[in-house]
N, C-alpha and C positions, 0 to 999 in steps of 0.2 A: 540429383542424388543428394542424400540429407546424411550429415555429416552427423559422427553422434560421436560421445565420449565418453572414455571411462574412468568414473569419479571413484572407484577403490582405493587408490591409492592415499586418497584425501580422505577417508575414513580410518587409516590406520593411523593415522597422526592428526585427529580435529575430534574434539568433546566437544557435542552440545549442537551442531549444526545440522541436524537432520533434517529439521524442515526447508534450509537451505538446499541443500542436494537433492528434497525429493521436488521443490521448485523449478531448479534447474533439468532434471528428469521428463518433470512433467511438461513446463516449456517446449523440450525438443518431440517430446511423445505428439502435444496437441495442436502443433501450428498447425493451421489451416493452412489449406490448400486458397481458398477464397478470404482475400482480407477486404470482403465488401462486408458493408462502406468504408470508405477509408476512414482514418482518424492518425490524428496527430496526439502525444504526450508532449506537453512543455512545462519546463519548468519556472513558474511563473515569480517565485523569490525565492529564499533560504527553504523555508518548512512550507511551501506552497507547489500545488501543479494543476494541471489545468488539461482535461484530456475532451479532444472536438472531433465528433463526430459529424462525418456527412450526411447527412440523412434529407434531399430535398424529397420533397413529394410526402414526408411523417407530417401527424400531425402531434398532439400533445395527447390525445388519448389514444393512440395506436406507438406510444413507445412507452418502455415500464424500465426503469432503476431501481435494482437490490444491492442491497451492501449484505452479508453475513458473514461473519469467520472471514476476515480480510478477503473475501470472494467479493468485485464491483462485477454484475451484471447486467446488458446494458439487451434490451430484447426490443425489437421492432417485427409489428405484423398490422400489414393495412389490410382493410378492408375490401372485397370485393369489389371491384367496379368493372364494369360492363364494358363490354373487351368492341360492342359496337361503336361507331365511328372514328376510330382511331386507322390512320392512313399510315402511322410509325411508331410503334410504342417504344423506345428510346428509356426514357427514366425507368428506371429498374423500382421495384416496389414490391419484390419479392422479401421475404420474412428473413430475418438477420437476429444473430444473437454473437454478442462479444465479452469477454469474460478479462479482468483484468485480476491479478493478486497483487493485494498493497501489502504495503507492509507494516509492521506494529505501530499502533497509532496515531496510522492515518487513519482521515476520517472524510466522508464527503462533507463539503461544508454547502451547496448548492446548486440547482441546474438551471440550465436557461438555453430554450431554442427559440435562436432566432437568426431569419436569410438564411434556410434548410441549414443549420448548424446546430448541432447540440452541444453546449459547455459543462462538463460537470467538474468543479473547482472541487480540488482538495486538500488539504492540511494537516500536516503531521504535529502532535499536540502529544510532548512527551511530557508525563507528569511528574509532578516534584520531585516525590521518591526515587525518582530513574535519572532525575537531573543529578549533576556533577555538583558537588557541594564543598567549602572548605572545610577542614579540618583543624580548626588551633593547637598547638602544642603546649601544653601548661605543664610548667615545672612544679613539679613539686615539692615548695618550700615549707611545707609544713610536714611532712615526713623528717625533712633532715632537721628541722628545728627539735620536733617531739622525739627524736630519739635521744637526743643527749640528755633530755630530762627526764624519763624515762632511767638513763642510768646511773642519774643520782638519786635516784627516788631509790632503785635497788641496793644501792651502796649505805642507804642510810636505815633502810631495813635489816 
């Protein structure tokens, strides 16, 4: 039994999070039933990750990686092969699609299959503008200087 939740109450007190709750939503809506192949998420340093897929028996043209709109799609379809002499067909090689949502600016950085493993490295790369910046605080000693002269200028008028 698949447990769900009710996020109303976090909308009547949270500005600005909707694509948060509708992530969480969709989360609980689309888990598969089937999480073949498996695959592991690690986190590989600070702004790094690194998600591995099983995939033995793919080759490099029978698997395809999209990124769009924070959507990582990871899609495997092999090829027909010929179901004669095989005594235990065992390795699964049935067609697999796995959908990851990142989050704002991550970015895939590269992929690499290898010993039936697929690696696709990622990295989060916040830009300047969104980084945390200091702020100096300057007094303003040329206001307090300019105004006294200012009212001797008028006094003298």
């Amino acid at each position: 039994m698949a447990t769900s939740y009710d996020y109303a109450p976090l909308y009547r007190s949270s500005v600005g999070f909707d694509r948060v709750f509708n992530l969480l939503e969709n989360a609980q809506r689309a888990r598969s039933i089937s999480d073949w192949p498996p695959y592991d998420i690690v986190k590989t340093g600070d702004d790094t990750y690194r998600i591995s897929i099983a995939v033995a028996g793919f080759t490099h043209d029978e698997l395809d990686i999209t990124f769009q709109s924070n959507l990582l799609t990871v899609t495997g379809k092999k090829q027909e092969a010929a179901a004669e002499g095989y005594l235990h067909r065992g390795i699964a090689g049935r067609p697999f699609e796995h959908r990851f949502e990142l989050a704002d600016h991550v970015r895939v950085n590269g992929a690499d299959l290898s010993n039936g493993l697929l690696s696709i490295d990622l990295v989060r790369e916040i830009p300047e503008a969104l980084k945390p910046r200091k702020i100096s605080i300057e007094s303003a000693p040329g206001l307090m200087s300019a105004a006294p002269a200012q009212i001797e200028e008028h006094k003298a008028a």
